[in-house]
C-alpha positions, 0 to 999 in steps of 0.5 A: 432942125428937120421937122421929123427929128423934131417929132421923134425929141417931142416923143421921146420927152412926152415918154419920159415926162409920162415916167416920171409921172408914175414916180410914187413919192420919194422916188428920187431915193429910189432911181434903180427903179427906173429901167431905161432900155430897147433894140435897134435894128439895122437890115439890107433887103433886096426884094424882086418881083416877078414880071415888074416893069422897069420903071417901077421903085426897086427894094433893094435898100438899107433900113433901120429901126428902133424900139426904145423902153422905158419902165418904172416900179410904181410900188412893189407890184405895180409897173409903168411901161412905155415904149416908143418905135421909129425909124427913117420911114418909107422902107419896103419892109415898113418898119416904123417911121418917119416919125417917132409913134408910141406904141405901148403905154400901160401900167401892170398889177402883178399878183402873187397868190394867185400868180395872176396880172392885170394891164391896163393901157396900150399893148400887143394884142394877145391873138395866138402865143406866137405874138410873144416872139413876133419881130416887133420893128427894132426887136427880132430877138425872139424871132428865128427870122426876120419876117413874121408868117403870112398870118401875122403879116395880114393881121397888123399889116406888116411883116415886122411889127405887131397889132397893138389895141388899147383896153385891159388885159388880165392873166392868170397861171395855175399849174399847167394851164394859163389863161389870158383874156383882153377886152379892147378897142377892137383891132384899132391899134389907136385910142380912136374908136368910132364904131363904138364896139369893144372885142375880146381875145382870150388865149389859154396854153397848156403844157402837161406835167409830164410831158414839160416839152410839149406847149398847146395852146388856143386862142379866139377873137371877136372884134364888130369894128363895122358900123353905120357911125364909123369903121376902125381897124380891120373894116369888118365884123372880124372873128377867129379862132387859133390851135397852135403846138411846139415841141422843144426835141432839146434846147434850141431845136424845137418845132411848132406850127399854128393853124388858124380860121378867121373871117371879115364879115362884111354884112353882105352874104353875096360874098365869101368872107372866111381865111384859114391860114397855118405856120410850120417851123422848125429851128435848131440851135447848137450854142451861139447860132441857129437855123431855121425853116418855115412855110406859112399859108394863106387861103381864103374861102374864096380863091378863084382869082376872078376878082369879086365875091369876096369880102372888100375888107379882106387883106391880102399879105405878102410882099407882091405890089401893088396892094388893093385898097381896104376899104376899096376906093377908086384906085383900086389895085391889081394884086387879086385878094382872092387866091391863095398866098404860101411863103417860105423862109429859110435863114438862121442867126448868130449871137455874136454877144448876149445882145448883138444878133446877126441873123439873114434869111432868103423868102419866096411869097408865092401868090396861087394866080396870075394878075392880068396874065402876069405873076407876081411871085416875089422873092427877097434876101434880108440880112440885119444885125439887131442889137438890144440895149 
């Protein structure tokens, strides 16, 4: 039996132990409580980047990805949730894997008057309302492509997965307005949390009364995850803001975008340490397919291309290779975190059954400056069938 098999039964078994610990008493009366589900994910990509040389890896593969669910009713207002996400590993899109990671472990009290929750445990971090239709590893369900915007891409350090925190997550809905609030371990999507600082993301969305089209919506973080006794997450003192919009035109055609600002303080004002990034996309949709468009941006506040006074912990998104490294270490890198970033999308989607999606797209990354002379502009086609089950 291969090590890494073995580490995805060991998860998988772990989960399920977890649910039955949540089982309340006399549950065995009570099985249709206990939800089992998920998605897979099964995608070809060929990516090719401007200028590399021969004996560089190619990116033209196929991949796969899981997502499996598990869920229990404690009691009438209370539910466990566990889920765990896999994969072969080592795909250029980085779904995850090889071995098997539980990604979301939390329990939630719902409330009906006032209609409010309240989560306690492992779960996406809630920074703009986009993260509620993000690709997730095995699920792009939500998603009108396959790739996540830049933004998105920088923030949990894939183009297919989400910034998962650990802490406690409160939400409330009253009319119109709802409202959010996490107090976490920072951007650390794991338990470790040696910089011994909390952040806090707050999110509050409107849609008018009168106009049940329209959603707007701001969202804000503040996460200090540099210290002297120890770094996690994003390496930095990291804050930001989000204004985001959607208007649905009818059912499946729609458009929305988001502009955003944050910045990766690194306690050193030599250097330049804000980006502002923005998404614009529209989709329409007529019965069981879609198309769809998008453009997303990325630009630092420095974006010279000379390769210094920029903060060292800012990332740069996108699939031109090779990345520096964060923090920078002796290999450094060659793709110049200070430039610009814009990414195109255009794809669609048929939903061939109520849960089996086939969906493609084709991406052009395109990076504002020359690395040593050479571009690394890249561009790819991704066609996947997802299947949720």
């Amino acid at each position: 039996m291969s090590t890494d098999f073995s580490r995805t039964r060991n998860a998988i078994i772990l989960g399920i132990i977890l649910c039955v610990l949540m089982m309340p008493p006399g549950a065995a009366a009570t099985m249709e409580d206990f939800e089992a589900g998920g998605a897979i994910f099964g995608v070809f990509n060929a990516i090719q980047q401007e200028n590399r040389d021969d004996d560089d890896p190619r990116r033209n593969q196929f991949d796969f990805a899981a997502n499996v669910d598990f869920g229990w009713k404690i009691q009438k207002n209370i539910a466990g949730f566990v889920q765990f996400q896999a994969g072969p590993g080592e795909g250029s899109l980085l779904f995850a894997g090889p071995e098997a990671v539980i990604t979301d472990v939390n329990i939630t009290f719902n409330f009906d008057d006032p209609d409010a929750s309240l989560t306690v445990g492992s779960f996406d971090t809630p920074f703009g309302e986009e993260t509620r239709v993000l690709t997730n590893n095995g699920t792009s369900f939500g998603n009108a492509f396959v790739l996540n915007s830049l933004f998105y891409d920088a923030f949990a350090g894939s183009s297919v997965g989400t910034l998962n925190t650990l802490g406690i997550m409160g939400a409330l809905s009253k009319g119109t307005v709802d409202l959010t609030l996490a107090l976490t371990n920072g951007t650390e999507a794991t338990a470790s949390n040696p910089d011994g600082n909390y952040g806090i993301v707050g999110l509050i969305g409107f849609t008018p009364s009168t106009l049940d089209e329209l959603r707007i919506a701001a969202s804000f973080i503040y996460s200090n995850d540099r210290t002297l006794s120890g770094e996690s997450g994003s390496e930095a003192e990291f804050t930001g803001w989000m204004a985001e919009g959607k208007y649905e035109f009818e059912k499946g055609f729609y458009g929305k975008g988001y502009l955003n600002h944050v910045i990766y303080g690194d306690d050193d004002s030599g250097t330049r340490d804000g980006v502002t990034s923005w998404m614009g996309e529209f989709r329409y949709g007529v019965e069981d397919w879609h198309i769809a468009a998008r453009m997303s941006g990325w630009h630092p506040k420095d974006n010279n291309g000379d390769g210094s006074g920029i903060s060292p912990f800012m990332p740069i998104p996108g699939f031109a290779e090779p990345k520096p490294e964060i923090p920078p270490g002796p290999g450094g890198g060659t793709v110049l975190t200070d430039q610009s970033v814009r990414r195109i999308q255009i794809g669609g989607g048929l939903l061939v059954y109520e849960n089996v999606l086939i969906k493609a797209e084709v991406f052009q990354d395109n990076y504002q400056h020359a690395t040593n002379g050479e571009s690394t502009d890249t561009e790819g086609f991704i066609a996947g069938l997802n299947v949720r089950f």
